[in-house]
N, C-alpha and C positions, 0 to 999 in steps of 0.2 A: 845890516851886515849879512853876508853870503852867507849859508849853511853850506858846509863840505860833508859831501856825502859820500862816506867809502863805498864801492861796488865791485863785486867781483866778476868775475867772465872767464869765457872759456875761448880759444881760438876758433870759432865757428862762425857759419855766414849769420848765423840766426841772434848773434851778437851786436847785427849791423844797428837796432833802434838804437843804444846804452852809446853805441861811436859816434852814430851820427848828431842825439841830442848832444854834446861835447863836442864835437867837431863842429857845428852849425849854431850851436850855443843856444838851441832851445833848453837847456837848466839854466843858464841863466838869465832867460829871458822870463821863467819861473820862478827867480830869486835863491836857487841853488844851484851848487856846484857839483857837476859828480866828478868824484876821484876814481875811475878806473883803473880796479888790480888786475892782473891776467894770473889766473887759476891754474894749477897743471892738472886735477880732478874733477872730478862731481863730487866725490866724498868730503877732500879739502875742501871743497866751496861752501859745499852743505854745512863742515863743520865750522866754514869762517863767521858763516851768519849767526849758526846755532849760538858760539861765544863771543858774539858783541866785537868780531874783531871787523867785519864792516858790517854796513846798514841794510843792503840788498844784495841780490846776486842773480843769474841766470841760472837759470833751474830748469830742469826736467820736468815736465808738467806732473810727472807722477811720485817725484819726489817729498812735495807735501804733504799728499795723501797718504804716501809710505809709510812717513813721520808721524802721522796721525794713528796710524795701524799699529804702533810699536815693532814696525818692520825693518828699521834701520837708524842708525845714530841716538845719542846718549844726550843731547844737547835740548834746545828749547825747541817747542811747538812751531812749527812755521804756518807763511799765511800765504797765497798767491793773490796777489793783489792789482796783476796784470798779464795779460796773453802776449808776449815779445815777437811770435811769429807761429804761424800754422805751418804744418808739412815742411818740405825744405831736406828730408832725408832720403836716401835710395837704398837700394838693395843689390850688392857685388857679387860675382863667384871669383873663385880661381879661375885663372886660366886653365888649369887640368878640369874642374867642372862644365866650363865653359866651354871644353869641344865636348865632353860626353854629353850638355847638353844640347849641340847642335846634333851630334849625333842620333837625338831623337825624332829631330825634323824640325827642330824648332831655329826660327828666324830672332836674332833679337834684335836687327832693325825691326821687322815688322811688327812683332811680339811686345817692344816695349810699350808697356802702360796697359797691358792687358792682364789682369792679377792671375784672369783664371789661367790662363794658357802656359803663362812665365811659369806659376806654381805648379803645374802640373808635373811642366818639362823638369822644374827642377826635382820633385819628388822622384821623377822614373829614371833619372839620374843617379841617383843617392845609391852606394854603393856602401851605404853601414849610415847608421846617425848619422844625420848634418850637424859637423863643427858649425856652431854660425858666432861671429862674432858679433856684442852690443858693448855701447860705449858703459851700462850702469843696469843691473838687474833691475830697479825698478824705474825703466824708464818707455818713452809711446815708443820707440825701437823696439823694444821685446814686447811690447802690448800688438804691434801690429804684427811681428812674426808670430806669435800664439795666435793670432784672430785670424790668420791669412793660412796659416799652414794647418789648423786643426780644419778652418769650414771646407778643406779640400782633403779632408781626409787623414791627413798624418797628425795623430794627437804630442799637441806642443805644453809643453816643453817632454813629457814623460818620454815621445820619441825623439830627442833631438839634443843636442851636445851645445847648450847653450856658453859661451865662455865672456867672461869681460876682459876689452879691450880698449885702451885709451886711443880717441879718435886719430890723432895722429898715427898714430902707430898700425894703423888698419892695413895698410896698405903691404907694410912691410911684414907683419902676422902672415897675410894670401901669402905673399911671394916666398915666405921661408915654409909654408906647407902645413901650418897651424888650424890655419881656417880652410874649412869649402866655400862657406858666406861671408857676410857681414851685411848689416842695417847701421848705417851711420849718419848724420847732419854731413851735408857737404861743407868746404869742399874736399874731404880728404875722401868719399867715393870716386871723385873726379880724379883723384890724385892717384887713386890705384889703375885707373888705366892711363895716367899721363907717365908712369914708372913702370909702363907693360907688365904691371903684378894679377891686372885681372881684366873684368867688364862688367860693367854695370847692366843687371836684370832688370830691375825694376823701380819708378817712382813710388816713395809713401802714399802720394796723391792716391793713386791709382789703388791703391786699400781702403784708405778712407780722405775723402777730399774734404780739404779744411781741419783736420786732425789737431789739436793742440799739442805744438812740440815743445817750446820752451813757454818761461811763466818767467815773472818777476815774483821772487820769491823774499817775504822777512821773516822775522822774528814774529809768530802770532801776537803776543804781549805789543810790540811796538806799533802794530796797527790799529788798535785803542788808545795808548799812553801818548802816541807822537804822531796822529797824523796829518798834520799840514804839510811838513816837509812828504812826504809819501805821497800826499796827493798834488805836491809840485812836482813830482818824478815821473809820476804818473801823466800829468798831462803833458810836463815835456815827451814822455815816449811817443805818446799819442801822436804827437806836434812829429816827431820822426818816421813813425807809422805812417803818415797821410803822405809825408814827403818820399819815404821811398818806394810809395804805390805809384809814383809817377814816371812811366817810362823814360822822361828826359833827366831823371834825378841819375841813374843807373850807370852814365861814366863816373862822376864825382864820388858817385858811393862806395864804387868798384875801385880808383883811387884811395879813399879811406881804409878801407877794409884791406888792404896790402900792404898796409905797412906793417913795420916791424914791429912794433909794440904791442897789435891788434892782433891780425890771422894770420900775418907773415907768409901769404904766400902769392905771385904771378898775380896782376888785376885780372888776368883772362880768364884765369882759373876761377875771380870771383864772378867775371861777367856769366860765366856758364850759368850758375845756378841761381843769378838775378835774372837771367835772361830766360832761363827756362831751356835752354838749348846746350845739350848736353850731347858729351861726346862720349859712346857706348861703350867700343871698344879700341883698342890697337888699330885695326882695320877699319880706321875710319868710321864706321857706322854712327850714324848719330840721328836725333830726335827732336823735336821742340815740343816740351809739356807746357800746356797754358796751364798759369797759375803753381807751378811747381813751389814755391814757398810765399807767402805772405804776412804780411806784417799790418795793415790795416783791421783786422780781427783785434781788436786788443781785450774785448771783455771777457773778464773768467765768467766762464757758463758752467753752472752748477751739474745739469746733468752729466756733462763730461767729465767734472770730479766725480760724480756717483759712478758711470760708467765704469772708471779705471779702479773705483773701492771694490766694485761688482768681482771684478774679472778679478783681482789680488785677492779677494776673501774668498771665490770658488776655487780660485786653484790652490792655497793656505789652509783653508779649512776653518775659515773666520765665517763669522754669522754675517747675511748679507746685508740684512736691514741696518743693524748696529753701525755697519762701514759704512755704507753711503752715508750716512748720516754725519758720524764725523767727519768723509772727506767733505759733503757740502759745506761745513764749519772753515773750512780749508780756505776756500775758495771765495775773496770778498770782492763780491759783485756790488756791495754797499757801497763802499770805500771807492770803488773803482768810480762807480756813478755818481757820486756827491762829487770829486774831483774833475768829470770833465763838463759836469751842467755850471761849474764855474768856468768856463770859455763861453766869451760871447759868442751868440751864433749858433752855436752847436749843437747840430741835431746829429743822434743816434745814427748810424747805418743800418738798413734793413737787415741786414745780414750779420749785424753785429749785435742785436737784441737779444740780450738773457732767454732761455728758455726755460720754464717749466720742468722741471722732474715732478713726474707722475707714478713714480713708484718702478716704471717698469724698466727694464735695464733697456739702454741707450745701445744702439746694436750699426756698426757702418759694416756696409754691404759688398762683396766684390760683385764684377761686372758679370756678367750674364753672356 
């Protein structure tokens, strides 16, 4: 008999592995069924897992390790038990931001994907704290504005007017005068310049390339008590992952992902940010970042849960060792790898190998 597996989701492109295994019917070529919910939160989502009202859910990479932290929700321990997608986010101003910071001389055809340059322009801009808007305070959206805006000088968050903003609503926030930024999952950065609310500064990539953005996240408790089904969810993802690493996969996926039930919005709008080709602003400008989100990454790597414990207990005032320690707990790279050395065939990707934490914090670099 099938197992039905509730799952929640959010309207995001990084949602695409959870559609595509059910649309292509890699669950149940695993012997499971996923029931996909569509989520209006992160909070709701976090807290649908936290009480047994589904099984899994798309999560914030740094929303387990929060959980871990006694940083957030009242509910059960969670576990990341999968990497759903790397980077995949951008970084918007206003339009009002947006000429003071041409103003400065800065390009953002040529500028985009350049952290130092983008962040420069946008700090000598800044006319009081930057409003910036993130979808979830503990999420690699505000990890990578604190890591981007403090190594260039403006100390994040202590100078800067962090606010939560539910993805969708991003766009309409700029244009009503709420925010000067936002860091969000496309496509709803694409979606403020296709509503002339703003323009897009800058790719995640371009912060840190390969960044863990979303996780498959459960119940800790259930990834000991129940995992066989978890580890057939898990290689179906996989099984989605490798398919939509495939440039010919990218019309059909881009179909999927537009429909009503999923992201609900224009295919074209999804093809930008599978494609990598992205459109800047109003005026036309536009860019092609290679590798702007991926999904082929699927393994939780432990150092990037310590990394995110690191940064949340320096700026919290939590002990460092103690955190990393339980976010590694978080993070089952066991689980993950006992499920897909059950596919025949299946070798590792180099680029997809667990790393090592050696104590020292995990640190991604802007360009030089």
């Amino acid at each position: 008999m099938t197992a039905k597996l509730p799952v929640a989701f959010l309207p995001l492109i990084d949602a695409a592995p959870l559609i595509v295994a059910v649309e292509l019917g890699f669950d149940r070529d695993e012997g499971i069924a996923l029931d996909l919910r569509r989520a209006h939160s992160w909070s709701s989502l976090r807290d649908m897992v936290s009480f047994g009202q589904v099984t899994a859910a798309q999560m914030l990479a740094p929303m387990p390790v929060a959980t871990a932290l006694g940083l957030v929700g009242t509910g059960a321990a969670l576990a990341s038990v999968a990497v759903l997608s790397t980077n995949g986010e951008v970084i918007g101003v206003s339009n009002a931001m947006a000429q003071r910071i041409r103003d400065t001389g800065y390009s953002f055809g040529a500028g985009f994907g350049d952290a130092r340059a983008a962040g420069q322009a946008l700090i000598a801009a800044a006319d009081g704290p930057l409003r910036i808007g993130v979808p979830f305070p503990f999420s690699m959206h505000a990890e990578l504005l604190y890591h981007w805006l403090t190594a260039l000088g403006l100390p994040a968050p202590a100078a800067v007017d962090i606010r939560t903003v539910p993805p969708p609503l991003m766009a309409s926030a700029l244009a009503a005068g709420e925010l000067d930024a936002f860091c969000v999952g496309e496509p709803w950065g694409s979606m403020a310049v296709e509503t002339n609310a703003g323009a897009l500064l800058l790719p995640g990539s371009a912060i840190w390339p390969g960044a863990p953005e979303k996780v498959l996240g459960v119940r800790a408790d259930l990834a000991d008590a129940s995992p066989e089904p978890l580890r057939a969810m898990i290689r179906a993802l996989w099984r989605a992952g490798e398919w939509l690493s495939d440039p010919q996969s990218r019309t059909t996926a881009c179909a999927f992902l537009s429909r009503r039930d999923y992201v609900d919005v224009p295919a074209e709008m999804i093809d930008r940010a599978l494609s990598g080709h992205l459109t800047l602003t109003s005026r036309g400008d536009s860019r092609i970042v290679p590798d702007f989100v991926g999904f082929a990454q699927n393994t939780p790597q432990q150092d990037h849960a310590a990394w995110i414990a690191g940064r949340l207990a320096a700026r919290l005032g939590l002990d460092r060792a103690t955190a990393r320690q339980a976010a590694i707990a978080t993070w089952r790279t066991d689980l993950h790898d006992t499920a897909l050395r059950a596919i025949p065939g299946y070798s590792p990707r180099a680029d997809a190998m667990t790393h090592s934490f050696d104590g020292q914090e995990f640190s991604p670099s802007l360009q030089e």
